[in-house]
C-alpha positions in Angstrom: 56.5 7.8 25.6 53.4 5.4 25.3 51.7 6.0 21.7 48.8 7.5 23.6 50.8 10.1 24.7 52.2 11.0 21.7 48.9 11.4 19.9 47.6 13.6 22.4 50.5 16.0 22.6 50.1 16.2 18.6 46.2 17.2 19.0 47.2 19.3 21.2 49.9 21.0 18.8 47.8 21.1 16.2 45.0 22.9 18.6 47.6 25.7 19.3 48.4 26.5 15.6 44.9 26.3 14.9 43.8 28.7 17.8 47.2 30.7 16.8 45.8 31.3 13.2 42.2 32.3 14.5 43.7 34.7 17.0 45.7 36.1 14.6 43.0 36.5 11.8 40.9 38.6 14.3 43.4 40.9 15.5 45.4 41.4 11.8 42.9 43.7 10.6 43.7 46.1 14.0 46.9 45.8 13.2 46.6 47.3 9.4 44.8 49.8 10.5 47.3 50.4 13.0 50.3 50.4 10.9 48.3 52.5 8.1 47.4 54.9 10.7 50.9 55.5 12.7 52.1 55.6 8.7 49.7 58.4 7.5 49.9 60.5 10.9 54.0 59.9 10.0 54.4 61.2 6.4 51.5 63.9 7.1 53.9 65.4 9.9 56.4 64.9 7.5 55.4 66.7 4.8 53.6 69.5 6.8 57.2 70.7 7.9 58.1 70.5 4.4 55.2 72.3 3.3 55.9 75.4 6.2 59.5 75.6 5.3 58.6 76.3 1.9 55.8 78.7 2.6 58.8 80.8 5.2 61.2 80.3 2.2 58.7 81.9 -0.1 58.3 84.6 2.1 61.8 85.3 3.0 62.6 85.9 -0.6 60.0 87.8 -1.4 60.9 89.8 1.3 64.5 90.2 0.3 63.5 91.8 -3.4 63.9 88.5 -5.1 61.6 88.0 -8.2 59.7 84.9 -8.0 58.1 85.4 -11.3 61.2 84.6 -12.8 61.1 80.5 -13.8 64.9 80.4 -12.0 63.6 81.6 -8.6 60.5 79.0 -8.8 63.2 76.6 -9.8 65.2 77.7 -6.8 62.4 77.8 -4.0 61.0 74.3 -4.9 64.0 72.5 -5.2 63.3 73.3 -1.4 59.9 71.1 -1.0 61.1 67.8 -2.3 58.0 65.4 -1.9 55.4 67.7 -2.4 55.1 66.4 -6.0 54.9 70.4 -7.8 56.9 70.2 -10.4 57.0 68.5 -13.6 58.5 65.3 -13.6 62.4 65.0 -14.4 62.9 68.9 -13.5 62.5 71.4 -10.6 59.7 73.4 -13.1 56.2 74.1 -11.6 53.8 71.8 -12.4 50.3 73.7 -13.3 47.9 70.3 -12.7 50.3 69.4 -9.6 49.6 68.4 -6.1 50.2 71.9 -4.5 51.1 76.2 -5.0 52.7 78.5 -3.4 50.2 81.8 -3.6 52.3 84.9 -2.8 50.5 88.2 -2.4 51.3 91.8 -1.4 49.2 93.7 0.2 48.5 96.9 0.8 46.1 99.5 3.2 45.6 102.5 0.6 46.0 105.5 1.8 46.8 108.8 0.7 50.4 108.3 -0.8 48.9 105.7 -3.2 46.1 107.6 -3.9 48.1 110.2 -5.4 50.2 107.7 -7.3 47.3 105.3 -8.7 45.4 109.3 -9.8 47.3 111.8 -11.8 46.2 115.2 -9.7 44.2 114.0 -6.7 42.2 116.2 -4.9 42.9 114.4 -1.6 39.2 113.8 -1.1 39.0 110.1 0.3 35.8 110.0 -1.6 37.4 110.3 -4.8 40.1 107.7 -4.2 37.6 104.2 -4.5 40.0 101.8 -2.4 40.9 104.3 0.1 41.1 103.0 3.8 40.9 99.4 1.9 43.3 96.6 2.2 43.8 96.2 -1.6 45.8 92.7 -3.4 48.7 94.8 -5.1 50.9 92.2 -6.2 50.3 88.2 -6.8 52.3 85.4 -7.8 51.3 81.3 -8.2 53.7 78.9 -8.2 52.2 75.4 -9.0 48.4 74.0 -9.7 46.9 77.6 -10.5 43.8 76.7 -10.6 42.7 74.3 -7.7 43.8 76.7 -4.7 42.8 80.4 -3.6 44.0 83.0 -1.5 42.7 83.4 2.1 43.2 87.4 0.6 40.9 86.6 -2.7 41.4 86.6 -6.2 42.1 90.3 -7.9 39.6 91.3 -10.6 42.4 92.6 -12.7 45.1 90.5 -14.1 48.5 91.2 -12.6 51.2 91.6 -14.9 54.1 89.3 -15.6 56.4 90.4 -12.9 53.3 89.8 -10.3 52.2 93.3 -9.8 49.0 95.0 -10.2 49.3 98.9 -11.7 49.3 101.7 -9.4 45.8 102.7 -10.9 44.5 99.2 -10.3 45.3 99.2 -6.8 44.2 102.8 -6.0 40.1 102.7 -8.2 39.5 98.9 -8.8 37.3 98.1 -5.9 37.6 94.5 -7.5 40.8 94.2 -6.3 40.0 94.6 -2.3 41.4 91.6 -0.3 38.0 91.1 1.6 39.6 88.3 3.8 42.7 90.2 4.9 41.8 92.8 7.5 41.4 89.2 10.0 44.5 88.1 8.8 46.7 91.3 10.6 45.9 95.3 10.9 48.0 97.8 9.1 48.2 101.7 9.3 47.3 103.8 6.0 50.0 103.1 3.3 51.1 100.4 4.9 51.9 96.7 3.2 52.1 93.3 4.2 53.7 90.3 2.2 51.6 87.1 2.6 53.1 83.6 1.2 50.6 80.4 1.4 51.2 76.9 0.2 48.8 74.3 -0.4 49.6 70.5 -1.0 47.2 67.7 -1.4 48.3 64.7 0.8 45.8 62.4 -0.3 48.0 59.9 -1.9 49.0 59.4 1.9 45.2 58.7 3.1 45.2 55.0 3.7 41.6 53.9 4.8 40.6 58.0 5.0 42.2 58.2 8.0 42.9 62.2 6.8 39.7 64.3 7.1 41.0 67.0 4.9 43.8 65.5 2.9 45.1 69.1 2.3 47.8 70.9 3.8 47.3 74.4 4.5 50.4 76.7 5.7 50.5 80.4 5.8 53.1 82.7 6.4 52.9 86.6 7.0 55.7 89.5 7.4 
């Protein structure tokens, strides 16, 4: 190979790695984004399912007379949402400045047997009973950040006690105490009550670039 030769295939080397570098520094930013994007979308699916299973769990336990106002039975249903980053660090404990809560409400249509239990010698006039034909909060439980999230059902003007629940009394007079945003949720007949469990988790540790409109995950879950 004359020396001419040789010089002219190393030009032309060096003009491929140099056109190889310039290709590559315009189309490495796509890529990122790429990658970021198929990795947010990823984990966000990820931790929606975690998210929902927790919300059922919530549910299902409520449902089966287990009292999650008891610090064991938080224990218990988060140690079901690893990920979710609502508990303290080190333990399984509900963290109250965490990334997420489970909300769990009761509600309830009042009707005339609550009426006569929230009123000592009811007269059966409607009238006289303030939350009757009202979907009313009659029980609520937080699990988590207690302050950042509310209910889709509202937030009860009188304080529940420990165990969750809200007085017979409360629920039949306090008109404070309505769940305004349930009668969309489902319809129930007079006396009737339905458990609602909803869990909130902020995902925004996951939003590379803001890819994530609303970095929150919302699930709700209703028997």
């Amino acid at each position: 190979m004359s020396s001419e030769s040789y010089i002219a295939m190393t030009r032309s080397n060096r003009s491929r790695k140099g056109s190889f570098i310039t290709e590559f520094a315009i189309v490495a930013p796509f890529l990122v984004m790429l990658l970021a994007g198929g990795y947010t979308i990823g984990m966000s699916l990820t931790r929606t399912l975690v998210a929902g299973q927790l919300c059922r769990n919530a549910n299902v336990l409520n449902v089966r007379g287990i009292d999650l106002s008891q610090p064991a039975s938080k224990r218990a249903l988060l140690r079901t949402a690893p990920g979710l980053n609502m508990t303290l660090p080190g333990s399984w404990d509900p963290d109250p400045n965490g990334k997420g809560a489970v909300i769990i409400t009761k509600v309830i249509r009042v009707g005339p047997n609550t009426c006569n239990l929230g009123i000592p010698g009811w007269d059966q006039n409607p009238g006289s009973c303030p939350n009757y034909d009202r979907y009313v909060i009659a029980s609520r439980i937080v699990i988590g950040n207690t302050t950042r999230w509310q209910s889709a059902t509202g937030q009860p003007s009188s304080v529940p006690g420990a165990n969750g629940n809200l007085t017979d009394w409360q629920v039949a007079t306090v008109t404070g105490n309505q769940a305004l945003g349930f009668p969309g949720i489902i319809a129930l007949n007079l006396d009737e009550f339905s458990l609602l469990a909803e869990t909130f988790a902020d995902i925004s540790n996951l939003d590379l670039f803001s890819f994530l409109k609303t970095p929150v995950i919302a699930v709700r879950n209703l028997s």
